[in-house]
C-alpha positions as a printed Julia matrix, in Angstrom:
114×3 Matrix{Float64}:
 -63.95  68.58  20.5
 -64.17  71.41  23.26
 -60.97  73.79  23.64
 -59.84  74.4   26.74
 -57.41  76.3   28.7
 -55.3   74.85  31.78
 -54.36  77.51  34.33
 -51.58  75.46  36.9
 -50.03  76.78  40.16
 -46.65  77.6   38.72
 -45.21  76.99  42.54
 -46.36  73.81  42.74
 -44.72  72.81  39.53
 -41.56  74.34  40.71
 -41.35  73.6   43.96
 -42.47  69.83  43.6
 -45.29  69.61  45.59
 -46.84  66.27  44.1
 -46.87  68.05  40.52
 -44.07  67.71  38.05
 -45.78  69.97  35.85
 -48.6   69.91  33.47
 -48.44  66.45  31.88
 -51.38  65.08  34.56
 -53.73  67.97  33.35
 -52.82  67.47  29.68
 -53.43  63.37  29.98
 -56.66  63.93  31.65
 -57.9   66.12  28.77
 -56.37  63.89  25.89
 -58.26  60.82  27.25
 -61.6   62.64  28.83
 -60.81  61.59  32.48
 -61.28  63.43  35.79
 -63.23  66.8   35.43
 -63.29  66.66  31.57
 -65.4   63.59  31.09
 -64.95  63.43  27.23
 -61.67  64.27  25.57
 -60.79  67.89  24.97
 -57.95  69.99  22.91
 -56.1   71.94  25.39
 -55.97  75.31  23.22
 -53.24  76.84  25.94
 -51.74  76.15  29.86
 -50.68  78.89  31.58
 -48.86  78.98  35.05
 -50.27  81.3   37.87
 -47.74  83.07  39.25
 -47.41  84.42  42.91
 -49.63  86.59  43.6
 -51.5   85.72  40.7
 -53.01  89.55  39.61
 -51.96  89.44  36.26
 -54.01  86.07  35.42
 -56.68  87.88  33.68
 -53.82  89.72  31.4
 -52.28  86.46  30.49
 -55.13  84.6   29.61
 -56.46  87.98  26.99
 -53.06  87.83  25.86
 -53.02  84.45  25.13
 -56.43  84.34  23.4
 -55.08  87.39  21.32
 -51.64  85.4   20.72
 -53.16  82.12  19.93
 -56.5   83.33  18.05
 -58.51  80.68  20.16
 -61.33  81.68  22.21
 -61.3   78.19  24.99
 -65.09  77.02  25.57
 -64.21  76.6   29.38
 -61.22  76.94  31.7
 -59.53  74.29  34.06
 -57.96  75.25  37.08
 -55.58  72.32  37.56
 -55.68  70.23  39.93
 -52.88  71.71  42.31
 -54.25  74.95  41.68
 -57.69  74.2   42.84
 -57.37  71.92  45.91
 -53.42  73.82  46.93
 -52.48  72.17  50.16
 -50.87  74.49  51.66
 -53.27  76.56  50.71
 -52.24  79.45  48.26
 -51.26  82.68  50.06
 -52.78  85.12  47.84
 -55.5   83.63  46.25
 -58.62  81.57  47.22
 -59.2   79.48  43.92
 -62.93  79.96  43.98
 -62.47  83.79  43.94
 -60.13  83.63  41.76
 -62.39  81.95  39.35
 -65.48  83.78  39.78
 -62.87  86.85  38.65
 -61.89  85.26  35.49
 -65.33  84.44  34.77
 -66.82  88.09  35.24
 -63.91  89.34  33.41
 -63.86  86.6   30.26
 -67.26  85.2   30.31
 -65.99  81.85  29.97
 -67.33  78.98  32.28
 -63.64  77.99  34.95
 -63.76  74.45  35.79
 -62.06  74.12  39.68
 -59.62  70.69  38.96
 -58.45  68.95  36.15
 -57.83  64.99  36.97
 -57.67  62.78  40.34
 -54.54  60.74  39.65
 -52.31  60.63  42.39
């Protein structure tokens, strides 16, 4: 089974835009629907935080913390398709950045429940 790591937009989980928080992502990976398209073990979820610079610190740190190297990394749903769009980041940037800096594959949205 492929490990993964969730990245969500911590302001859309706390500010209710559509998301009440990870449990979409996590069901989507359990069962292999949306992006994952078999089921996968979410390894670790992290929250981007406004402005988002230390992503690339949190996810080392939480490959350090956990001992878990993910095979590929899902940008979340609300993180990837933000509407409003995200102030600080454009998602595709952002992703190309943690893949330079990680060399692991990001994967822009996690399900399409609505």
């Amino acid at each position: 089974m492929e490990k993964v790591l969730v990245i969500g937009c911590g302001t859309y989980m706390d500010s209710g835009y559509g998301c009440p928080g990870e449990w979409r992502c996590l069901k989507a990976a359990a069962l292999g629907e949306g992006t994952f398209g078999k089921p996968a073990q979410v390894v670790g979820f992290l929250r981007c935080e406004c402005p988002g610079r230390p992503m690339i610190s949190n996810i080392n740190m939480a490959m350090k913390l956990s001992e878990i190297k993910p095979e590929k990394i899902y940008f979340s749903t609300c993180l990837a398709n933000a509407k409003p769009d995200c102030p600080y980041n454009v998602p595709e940037q952002l992703a190309g950045l943690i893949r330079e800096k990680t060399g692991i594959e990001v994967v822009m949205g996690t399900h399409d429940y609505h």
